[in-house]
C-alpha positions in Angstrom: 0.0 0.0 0.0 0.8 3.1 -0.5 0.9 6.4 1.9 -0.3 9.4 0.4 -1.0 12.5 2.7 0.8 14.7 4.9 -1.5 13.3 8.5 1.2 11.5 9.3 4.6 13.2 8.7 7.3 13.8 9.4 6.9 9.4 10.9 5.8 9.0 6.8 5.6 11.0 4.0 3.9 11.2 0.9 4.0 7.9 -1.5 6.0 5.9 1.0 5.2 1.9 0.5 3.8 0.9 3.8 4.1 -2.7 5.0 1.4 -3.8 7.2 0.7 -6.8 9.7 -2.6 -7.8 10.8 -3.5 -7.8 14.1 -5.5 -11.3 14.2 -4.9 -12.1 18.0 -2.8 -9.7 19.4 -4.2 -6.6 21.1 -4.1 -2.9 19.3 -1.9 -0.8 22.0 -1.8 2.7 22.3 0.6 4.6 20.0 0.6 2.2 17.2 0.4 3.1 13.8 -3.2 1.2 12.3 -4.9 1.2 8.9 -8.5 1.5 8.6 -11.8 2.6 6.7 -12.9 5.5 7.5 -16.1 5.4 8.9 -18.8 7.0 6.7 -16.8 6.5 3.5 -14.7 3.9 1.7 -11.0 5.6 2.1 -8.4 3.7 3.6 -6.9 5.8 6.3 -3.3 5.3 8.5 -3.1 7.4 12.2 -1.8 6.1 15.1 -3.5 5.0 18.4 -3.9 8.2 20.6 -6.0 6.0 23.3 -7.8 3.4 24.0 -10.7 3.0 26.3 -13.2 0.4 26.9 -12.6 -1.3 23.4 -12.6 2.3 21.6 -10.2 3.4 19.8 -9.2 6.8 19.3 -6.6 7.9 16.8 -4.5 11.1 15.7 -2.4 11.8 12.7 1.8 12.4 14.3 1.3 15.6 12.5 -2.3 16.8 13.5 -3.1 18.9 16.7 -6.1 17.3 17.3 -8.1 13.3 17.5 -10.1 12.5 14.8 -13.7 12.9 15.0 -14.6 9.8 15.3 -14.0 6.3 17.0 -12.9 2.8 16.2 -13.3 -0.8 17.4 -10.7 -3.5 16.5 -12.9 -4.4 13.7 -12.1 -1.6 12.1 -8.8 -2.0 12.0 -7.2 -3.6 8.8 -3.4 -3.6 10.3 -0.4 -2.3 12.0 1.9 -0.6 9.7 4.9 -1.9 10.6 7.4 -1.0 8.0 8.1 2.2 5.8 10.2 1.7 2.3 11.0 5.3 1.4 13.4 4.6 -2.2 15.5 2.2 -1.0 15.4 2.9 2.3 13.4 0.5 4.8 12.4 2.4 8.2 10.9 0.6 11.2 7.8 1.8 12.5 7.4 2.1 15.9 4.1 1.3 17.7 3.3 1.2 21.6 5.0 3.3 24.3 8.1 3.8 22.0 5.4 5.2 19.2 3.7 7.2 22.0 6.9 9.1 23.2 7.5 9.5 19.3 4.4 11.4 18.5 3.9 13.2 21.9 7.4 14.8 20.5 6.5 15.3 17.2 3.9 17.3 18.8 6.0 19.0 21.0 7.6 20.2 18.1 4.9 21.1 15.9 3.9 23.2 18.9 7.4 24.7 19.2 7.4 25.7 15.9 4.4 27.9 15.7 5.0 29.5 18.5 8.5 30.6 16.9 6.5 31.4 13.6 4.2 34.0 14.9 7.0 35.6 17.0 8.6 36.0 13.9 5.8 36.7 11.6 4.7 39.7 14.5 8.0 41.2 14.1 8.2 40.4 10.4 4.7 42.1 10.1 6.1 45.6 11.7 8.9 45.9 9.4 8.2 49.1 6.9 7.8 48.2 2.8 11.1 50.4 2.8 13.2 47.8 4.2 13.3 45.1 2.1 15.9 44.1 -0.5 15.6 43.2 -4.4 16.3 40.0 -4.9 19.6 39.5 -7.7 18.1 37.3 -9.9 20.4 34.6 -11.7 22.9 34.7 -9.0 24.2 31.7 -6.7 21.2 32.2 -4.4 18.1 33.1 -6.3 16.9 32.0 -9.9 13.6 32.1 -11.8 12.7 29.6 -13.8 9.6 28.8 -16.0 7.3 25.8 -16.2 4.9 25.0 -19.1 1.6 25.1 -18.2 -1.6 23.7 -20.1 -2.9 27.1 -19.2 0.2 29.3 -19.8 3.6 29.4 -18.4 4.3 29.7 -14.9 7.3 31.2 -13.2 9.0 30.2 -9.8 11.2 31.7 -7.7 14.1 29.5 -6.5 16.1 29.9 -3.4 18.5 26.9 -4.5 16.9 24.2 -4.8 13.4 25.3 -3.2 10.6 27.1 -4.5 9.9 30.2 -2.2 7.5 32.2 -4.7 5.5 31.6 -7.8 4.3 33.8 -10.5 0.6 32.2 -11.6 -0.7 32.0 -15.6 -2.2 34.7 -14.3 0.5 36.8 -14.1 -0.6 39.5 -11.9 1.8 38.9 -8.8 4.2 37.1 -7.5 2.9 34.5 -4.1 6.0 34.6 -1.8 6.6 32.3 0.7 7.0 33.4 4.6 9.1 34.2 6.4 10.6 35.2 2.6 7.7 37.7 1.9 8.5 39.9 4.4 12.1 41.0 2.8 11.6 40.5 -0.9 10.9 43.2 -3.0 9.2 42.1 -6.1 9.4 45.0 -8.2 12.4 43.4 -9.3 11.3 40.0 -10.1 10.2 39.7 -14.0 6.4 39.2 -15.0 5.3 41.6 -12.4 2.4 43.4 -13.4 3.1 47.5 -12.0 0.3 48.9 -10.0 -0.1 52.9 -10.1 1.2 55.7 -11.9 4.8 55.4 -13.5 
């Protein structure tokens, strides 16, 4: 099978090939990482355990704040994922206490992170238009580059090797992403459509 989604991240990511046991006998534990149906619908889903409580099962994506909205019994459970194949790579997944402690710190972390975003973004947010820089295009650090489109050409703004802007068909304005926003000036970028009197 294979993991598509961003639920469960960073434990898996996006078109990893998941190997999965079936729990036949054995007990489901808290913090292990289960496939299931969603209830309601027909779409295979993979969270792990978050608790477990009179033969209910709640579960949680590693990379969600919150439970899902709804509960499971075993029955509902298709597997444990027990293995990851990322390329060539095989990872182990963990599942009971030792799967626990590795999502309550992937949450710890998720949590740590925002809070050091919007610090950043509130100062970010206060700096004047005046003060940020034009970006030199075509030098070591930033590039555009163009991708063909159905709908028209699209341009991207590369800071090595990652996209931190686009330029849509559209061609109205360039998206920046934060924290990058805040210091780019645009008016320097190509494709920019000027606002204003010249």
């Amino acid at each position: 099978m294979l993991y598509i989604g961003k639920s469960m991240n960073p434990t898996l990511r996006n078109l990893d090939k998941l190997l999965v046991r079936r729990y036949e006998d054995s007990d489901v534990n808290t913090g292990d990482v289960v496939i299931f149906v969603s209830p309601g619908g027909n779409q295979k889903m993979v969270h792990r355990v978050s608790g477990i409580s009179s033969g209910v099962i709640q579960t949680r994506g590693d990379n969600n704040r919150n439970d899902d909205p709804f509960v499971l019994k075993k029955s509902d459970i298709l597997g444990q994922v027990i293995q990851a194949q990322r390329g060539a790579k095989r990872i182990p997944v963990e599942g009971g206490n030792r799967g626990l402690a590795i999502s309550l710190s992937v949450a710890r972390r998720n949590l740590i992170l925002n809070i050091v975003k919007k610090i950043i973004t509130g100062i970010l947010n206060v700096l004047p238009q005046n003060r940020r820089f034009p970006v030199k295009i075509n030098s070591r650090l930033f590039r555009v580059i163009s991708i063909d489109r159905e709908s028209g050409d699209e341009c991207r703004l590369m800071l090595g090797k990652y996209v931190i802007g686009r330029l849509g068909v559209n061609g109205r304005s360039w998206e920046i992403r934060s924290p990058f926003k805040y210091f780019i000036d645009t008016s320097n970028l190509p494709g920019e459509i000027k606002t204003g009197s010249e």
